[in-house]
Backbone bond lengths (Angstrom), bond angles and torsions (degrees), N, CA, C in turn:
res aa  C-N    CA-C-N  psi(-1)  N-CA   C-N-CA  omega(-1)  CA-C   N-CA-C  phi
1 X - - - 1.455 - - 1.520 108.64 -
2 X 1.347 108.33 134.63 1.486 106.53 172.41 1.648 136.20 -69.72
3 X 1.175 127.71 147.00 1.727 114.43 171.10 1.386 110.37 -40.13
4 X 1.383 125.83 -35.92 1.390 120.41 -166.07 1.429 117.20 -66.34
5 X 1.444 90.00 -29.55 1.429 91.74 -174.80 1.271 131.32 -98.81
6 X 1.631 92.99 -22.89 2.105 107.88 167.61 1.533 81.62 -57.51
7 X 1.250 140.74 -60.36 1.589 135.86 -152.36 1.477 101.44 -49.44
8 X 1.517 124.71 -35.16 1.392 119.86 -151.46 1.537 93.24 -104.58
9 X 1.296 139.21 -12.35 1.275 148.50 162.32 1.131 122.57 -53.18
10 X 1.378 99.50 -47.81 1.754 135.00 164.76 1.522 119.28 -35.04
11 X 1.942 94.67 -57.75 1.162 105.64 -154.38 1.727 95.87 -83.38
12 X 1.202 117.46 -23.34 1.348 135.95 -144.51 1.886 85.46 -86.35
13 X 1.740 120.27 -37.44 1.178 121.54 166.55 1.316 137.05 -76.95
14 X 1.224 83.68 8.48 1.925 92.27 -176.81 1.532 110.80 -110.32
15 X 1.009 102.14 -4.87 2.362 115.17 175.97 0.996 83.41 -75.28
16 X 1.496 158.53 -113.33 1.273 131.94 -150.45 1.379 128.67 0.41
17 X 1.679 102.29 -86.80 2.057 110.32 175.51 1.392 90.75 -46.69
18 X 1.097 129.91 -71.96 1.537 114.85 -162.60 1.695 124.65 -52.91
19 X 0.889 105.23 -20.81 1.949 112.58 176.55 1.591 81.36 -83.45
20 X 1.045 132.79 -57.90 1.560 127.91 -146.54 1.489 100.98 -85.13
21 X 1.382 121.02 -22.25 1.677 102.98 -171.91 2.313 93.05 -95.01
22 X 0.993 125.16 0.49 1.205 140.87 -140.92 1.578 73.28 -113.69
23 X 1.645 117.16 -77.42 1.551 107.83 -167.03 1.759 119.02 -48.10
24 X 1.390 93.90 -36.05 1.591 124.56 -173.78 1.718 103.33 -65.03
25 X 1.583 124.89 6.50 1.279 117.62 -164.66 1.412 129.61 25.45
26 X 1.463 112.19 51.86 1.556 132.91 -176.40 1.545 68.90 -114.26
27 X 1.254 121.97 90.51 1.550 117.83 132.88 1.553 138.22 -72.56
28 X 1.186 110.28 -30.42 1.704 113.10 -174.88 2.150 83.81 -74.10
29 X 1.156 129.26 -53.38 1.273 123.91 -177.40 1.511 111.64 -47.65
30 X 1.846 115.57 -50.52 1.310 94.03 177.22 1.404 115.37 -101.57
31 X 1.260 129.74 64.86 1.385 151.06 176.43 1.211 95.56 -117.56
32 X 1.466 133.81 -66.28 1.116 147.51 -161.27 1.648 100.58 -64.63
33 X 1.329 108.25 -59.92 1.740 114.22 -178.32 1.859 112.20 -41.68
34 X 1.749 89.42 -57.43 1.519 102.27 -178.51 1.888 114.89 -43.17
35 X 1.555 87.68 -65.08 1.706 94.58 168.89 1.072 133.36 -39.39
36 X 1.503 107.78 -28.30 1.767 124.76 168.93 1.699 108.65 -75.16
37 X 1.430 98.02 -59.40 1.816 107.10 -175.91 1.781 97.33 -39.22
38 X 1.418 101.18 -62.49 1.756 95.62 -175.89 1.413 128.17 -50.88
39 X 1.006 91.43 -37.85 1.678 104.94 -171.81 1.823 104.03 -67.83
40 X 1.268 99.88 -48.83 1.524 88.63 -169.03 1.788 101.25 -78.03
41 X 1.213 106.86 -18.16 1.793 110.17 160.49 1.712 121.46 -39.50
42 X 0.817 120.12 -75.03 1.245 146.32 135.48 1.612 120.29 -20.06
43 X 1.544 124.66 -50.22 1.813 126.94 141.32 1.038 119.28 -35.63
44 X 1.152 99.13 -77.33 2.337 103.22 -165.50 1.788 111.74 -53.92
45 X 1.487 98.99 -28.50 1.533 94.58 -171.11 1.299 96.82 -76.89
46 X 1.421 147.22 -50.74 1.293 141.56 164.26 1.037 125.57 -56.24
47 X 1.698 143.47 -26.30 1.415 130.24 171.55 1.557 97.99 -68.97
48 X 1.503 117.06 -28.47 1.719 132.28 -162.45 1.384 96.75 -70.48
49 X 1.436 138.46 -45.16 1.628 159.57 -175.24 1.668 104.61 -75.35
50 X 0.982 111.18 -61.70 2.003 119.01 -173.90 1.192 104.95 -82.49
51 X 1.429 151.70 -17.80 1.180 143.80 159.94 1.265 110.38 -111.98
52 X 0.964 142.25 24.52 1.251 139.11 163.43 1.380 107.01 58.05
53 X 1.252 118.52 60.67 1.643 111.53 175.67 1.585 101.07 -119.40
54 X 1.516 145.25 27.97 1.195 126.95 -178.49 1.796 92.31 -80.68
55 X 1.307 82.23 148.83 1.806 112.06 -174.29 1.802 102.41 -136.76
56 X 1.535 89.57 157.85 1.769 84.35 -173.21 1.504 100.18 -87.01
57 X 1.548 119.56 5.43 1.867 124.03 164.94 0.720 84.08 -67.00
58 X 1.761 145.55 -89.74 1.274 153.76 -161.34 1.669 119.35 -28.59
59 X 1.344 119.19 -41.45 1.305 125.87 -136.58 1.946 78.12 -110.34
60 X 1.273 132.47 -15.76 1.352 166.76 114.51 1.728 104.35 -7.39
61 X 0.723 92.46 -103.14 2.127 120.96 -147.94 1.438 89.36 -88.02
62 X 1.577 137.99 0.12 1.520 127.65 150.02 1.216 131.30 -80.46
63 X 1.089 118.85 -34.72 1.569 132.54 169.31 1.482 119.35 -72.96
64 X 1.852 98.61 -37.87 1.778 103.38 173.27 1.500 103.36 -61.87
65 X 1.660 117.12 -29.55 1.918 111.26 -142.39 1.715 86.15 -83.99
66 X 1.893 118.57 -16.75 1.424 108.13 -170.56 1.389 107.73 -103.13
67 X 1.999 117.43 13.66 1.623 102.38 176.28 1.321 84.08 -95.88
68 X 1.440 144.19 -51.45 0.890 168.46 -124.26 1.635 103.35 -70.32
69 X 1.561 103.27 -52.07 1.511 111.15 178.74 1.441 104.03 -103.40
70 X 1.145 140.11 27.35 1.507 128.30 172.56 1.585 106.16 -146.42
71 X 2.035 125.77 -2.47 1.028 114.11 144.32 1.191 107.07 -96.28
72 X 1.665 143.19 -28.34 1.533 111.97 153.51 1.279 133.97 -81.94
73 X 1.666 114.27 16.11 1.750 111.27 146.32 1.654 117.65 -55.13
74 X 1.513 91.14 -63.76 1.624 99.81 177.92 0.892 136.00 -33.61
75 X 1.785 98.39 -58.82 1.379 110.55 177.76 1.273 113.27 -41.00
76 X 1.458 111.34 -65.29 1.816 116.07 -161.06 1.214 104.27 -63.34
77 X 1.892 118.39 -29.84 1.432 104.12 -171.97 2.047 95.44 -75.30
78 X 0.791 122.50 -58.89 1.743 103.41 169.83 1.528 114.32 -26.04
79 X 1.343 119.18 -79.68 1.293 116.40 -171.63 1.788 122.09 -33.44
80 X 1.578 99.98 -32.36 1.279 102.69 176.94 1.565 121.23 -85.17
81 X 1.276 97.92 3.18 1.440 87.49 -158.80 1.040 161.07 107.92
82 X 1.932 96.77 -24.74 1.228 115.50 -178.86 1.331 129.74 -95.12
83 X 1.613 105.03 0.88 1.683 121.00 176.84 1.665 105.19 -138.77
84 X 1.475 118.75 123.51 1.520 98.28 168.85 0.979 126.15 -36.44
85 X 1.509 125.64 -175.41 1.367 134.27 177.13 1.802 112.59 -89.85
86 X 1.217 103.73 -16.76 1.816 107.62 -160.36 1.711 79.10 -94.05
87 X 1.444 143.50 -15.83 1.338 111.72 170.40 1.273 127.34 -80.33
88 X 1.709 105.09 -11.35 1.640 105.24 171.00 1.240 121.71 -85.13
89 X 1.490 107.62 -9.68 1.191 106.05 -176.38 1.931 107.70 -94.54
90 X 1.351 130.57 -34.44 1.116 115.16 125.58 1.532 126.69 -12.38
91 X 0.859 112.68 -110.50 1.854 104.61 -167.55 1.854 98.06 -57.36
92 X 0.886 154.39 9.32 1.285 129.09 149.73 1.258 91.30 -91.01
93 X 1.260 172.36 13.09 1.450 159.45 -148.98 1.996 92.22 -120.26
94 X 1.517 97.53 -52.17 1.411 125.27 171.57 1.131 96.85 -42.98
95 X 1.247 132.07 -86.81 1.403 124.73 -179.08 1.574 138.34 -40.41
96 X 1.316 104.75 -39.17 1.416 113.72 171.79 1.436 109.42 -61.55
97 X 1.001 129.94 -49.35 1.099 152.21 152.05 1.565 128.87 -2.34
98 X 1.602 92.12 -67.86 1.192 112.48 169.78 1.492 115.14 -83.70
99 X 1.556 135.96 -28.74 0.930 123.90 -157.52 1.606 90.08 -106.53
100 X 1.248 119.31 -25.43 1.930 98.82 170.17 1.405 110.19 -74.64
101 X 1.201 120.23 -9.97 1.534 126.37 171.21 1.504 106.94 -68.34
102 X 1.033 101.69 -45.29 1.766 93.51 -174.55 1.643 118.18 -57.93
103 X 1.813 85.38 -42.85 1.337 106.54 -162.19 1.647 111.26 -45.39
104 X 1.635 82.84 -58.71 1.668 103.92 179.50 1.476 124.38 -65.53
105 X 1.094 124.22 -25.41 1.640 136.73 152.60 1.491 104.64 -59.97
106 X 1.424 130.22 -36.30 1.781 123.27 165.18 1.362 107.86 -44.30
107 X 1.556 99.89 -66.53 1.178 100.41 -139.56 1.757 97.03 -84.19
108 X 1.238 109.96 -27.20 1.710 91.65 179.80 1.534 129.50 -87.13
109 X 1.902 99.45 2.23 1.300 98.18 171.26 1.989 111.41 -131.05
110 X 1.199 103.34 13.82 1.653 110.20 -164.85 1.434 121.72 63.31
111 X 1.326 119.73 5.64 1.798 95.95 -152.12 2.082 72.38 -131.24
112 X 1.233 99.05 155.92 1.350 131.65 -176.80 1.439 104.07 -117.03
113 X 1.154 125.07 37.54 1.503 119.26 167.51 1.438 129.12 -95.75
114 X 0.913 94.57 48.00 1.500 101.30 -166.54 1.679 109.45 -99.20
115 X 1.344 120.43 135.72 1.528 99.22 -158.03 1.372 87.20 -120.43
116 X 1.531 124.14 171.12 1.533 125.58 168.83 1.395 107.10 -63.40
117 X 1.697 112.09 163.42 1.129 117.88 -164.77 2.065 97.50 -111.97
118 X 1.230 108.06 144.82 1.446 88.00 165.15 1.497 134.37 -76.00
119 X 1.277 110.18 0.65 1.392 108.87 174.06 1.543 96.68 -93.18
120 X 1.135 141.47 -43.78 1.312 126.47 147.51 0.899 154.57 -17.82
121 X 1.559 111.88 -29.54 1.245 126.12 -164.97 1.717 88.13 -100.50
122 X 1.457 105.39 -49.92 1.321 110.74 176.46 1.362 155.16 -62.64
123 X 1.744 88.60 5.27 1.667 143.62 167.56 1.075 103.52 -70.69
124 X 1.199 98.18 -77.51 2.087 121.02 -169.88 1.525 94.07 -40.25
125 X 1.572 105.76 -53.87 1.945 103.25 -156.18 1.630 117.32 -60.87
126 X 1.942 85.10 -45.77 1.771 101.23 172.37 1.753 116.23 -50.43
127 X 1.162 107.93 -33.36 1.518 109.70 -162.54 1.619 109.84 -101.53
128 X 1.574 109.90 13.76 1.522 134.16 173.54 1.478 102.19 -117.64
129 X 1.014 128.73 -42.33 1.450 134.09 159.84 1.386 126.48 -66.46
130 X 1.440 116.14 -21.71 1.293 125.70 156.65 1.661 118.46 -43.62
131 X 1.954 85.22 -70.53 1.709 97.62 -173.75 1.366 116.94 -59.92
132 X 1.624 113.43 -38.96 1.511 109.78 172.20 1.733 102.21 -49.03
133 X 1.202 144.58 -24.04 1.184 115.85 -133.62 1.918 88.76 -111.90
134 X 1.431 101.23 -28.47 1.734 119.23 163.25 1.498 110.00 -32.22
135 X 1.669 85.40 -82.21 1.318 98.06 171.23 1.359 143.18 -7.86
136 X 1.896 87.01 -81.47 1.883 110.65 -178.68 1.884 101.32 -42.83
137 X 1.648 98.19 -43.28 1.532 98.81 -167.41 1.260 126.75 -71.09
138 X 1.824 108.91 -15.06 1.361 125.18 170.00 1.652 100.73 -72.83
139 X 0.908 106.48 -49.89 1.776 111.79 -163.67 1.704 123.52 -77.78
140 X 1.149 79.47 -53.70 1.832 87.34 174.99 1.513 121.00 -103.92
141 X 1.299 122.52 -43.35 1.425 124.49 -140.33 1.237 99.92 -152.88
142 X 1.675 146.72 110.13 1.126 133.12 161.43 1.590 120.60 -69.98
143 X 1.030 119.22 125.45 1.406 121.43 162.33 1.611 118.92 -85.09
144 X 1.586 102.65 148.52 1.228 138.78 -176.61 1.867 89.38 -42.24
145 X 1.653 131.90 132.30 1.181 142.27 157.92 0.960 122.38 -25.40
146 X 2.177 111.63 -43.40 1.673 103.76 -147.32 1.598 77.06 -103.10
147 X 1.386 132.88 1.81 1.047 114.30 166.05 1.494 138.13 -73.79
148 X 1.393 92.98 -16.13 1.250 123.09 -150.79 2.116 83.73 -100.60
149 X 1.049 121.16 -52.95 1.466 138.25 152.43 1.381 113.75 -29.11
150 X 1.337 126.78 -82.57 1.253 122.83 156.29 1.417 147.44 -11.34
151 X 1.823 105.33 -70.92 1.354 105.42 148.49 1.429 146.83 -72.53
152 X 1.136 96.36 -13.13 1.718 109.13 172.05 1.886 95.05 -66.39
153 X 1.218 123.21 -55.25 1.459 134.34 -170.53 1.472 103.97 -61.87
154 X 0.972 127.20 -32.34 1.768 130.98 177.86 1.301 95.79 -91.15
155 X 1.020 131.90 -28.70 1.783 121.63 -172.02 1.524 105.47 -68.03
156 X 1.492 96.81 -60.87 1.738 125.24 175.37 1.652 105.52 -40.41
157 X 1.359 115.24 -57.51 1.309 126.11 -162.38 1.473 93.47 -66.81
158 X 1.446 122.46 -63.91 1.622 114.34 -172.74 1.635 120.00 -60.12
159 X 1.671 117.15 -13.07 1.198 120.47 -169.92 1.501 88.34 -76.22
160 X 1.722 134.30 -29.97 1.415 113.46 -139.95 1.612 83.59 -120.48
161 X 1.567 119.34 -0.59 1.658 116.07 162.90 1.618 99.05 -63.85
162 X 1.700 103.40 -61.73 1.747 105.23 -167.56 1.287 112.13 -34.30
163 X 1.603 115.81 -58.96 1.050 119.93 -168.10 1.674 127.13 -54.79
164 X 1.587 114.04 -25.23 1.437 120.93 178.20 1.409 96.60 -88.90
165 X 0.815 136.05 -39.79 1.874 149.55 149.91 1.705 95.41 -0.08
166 X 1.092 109.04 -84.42 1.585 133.65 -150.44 1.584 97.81 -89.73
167 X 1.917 115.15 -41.01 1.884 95.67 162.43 1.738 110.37 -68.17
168 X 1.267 143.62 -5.54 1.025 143.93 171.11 1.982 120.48 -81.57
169 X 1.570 107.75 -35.98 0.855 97.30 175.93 1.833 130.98 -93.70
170 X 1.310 83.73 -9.34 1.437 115.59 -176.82 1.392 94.17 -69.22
171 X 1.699 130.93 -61.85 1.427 117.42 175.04 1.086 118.28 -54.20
172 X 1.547 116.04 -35.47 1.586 96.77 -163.13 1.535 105.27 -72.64
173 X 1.023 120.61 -15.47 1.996 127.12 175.76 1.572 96.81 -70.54
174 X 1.054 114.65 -55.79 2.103 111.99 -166.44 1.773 82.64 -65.19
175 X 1.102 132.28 -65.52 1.583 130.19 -178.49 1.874 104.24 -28.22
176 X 1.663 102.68 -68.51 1.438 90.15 -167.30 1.607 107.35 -73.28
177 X 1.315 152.19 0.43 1.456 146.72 139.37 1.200 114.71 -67.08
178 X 1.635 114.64 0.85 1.406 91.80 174.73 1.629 131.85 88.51
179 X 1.767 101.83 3.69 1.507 95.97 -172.30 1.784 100.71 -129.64
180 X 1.139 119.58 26.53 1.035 117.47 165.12 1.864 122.50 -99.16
């Protein structure tokens, strides 16, 4: 097994404490976790890139380790209160999205080539940079409302660009096989 991927195993074991110190309103604790989750987010894909270790485990268990911690960020931050409900359902909508897209691009054309999108990617980061930014404001430092307004509205907005992103590119692939 590669470093990249013990790293993403890692990260994939640390959503637990972090959902649990997060429900537990230990924010400065899950500030610290989060900051870690990202950071080593951001690791595996680069030791995975500069040493040449991407694997189709990898290419796997990276995308699961970032629904994993940012639909049960949401979640709990909904459950608590601290985010409506229509923004989780946004970025889970995103996801469904994408992952019956894949599905259905398998099965109606065989081939799994489907690569991440950069507005996608730039989803995932925004909506990890979001929670860090929750967080910091739970734990240390409150920020200004309309700030807090603002980025929630750019987070939201790029989650529901990605998502037409990937139903757009997804047709034009079933189009060029021919099965759209």
């Amino acid at each position: 097994m590669t470093l990249a991927n013990k790293i993403t195993i890692a990260r994939i074991a640390c959503v637990p404490a972090f959902l649990t110190a997060l429900l537990n309103h230990r924010f400065q604790i899950a500030t610290i976790l989060g900051i870690l989750i990202v950071l080593t987010d951001a690791l595996d894909g680069t030791i995975a890139r500069r040493f040449k270790q991407k694997t189709p485990l990898g290419s796997l268990l990276d995308p699961m380790a970032d629904k994993l911690l940012l639909l049960g960020t949401y979640g709990v931050l909904v459950y608590m209160e601290l985010l409506p409900s229509w923004v989780f359902v946004v970025i889970l909508s995103r996801d469904i999205v994408v992952v019956f897209g894949w599905l259905l691009i398998y099965l109606l054309t065989n081939s799994m080539k489907i690569l991440p999108r950069k507005l996608g990617k730039a989803s995932t980061a925004f909506q990890m940079i979001y929670v860090l930014f929750l967080l910091l404001g739970r734990a240390f430092l409150p920020f200004p409302p309309w700030l807090n307004s603002a980025l929630l509205a750019g987070m939201v907005a790029l989650t529901a660009s990605s998502m037409l992103d990937y139903l757009v590119s997804g047709s034009r692939i079933l189009s060029q096989q021919g099965q759209a």
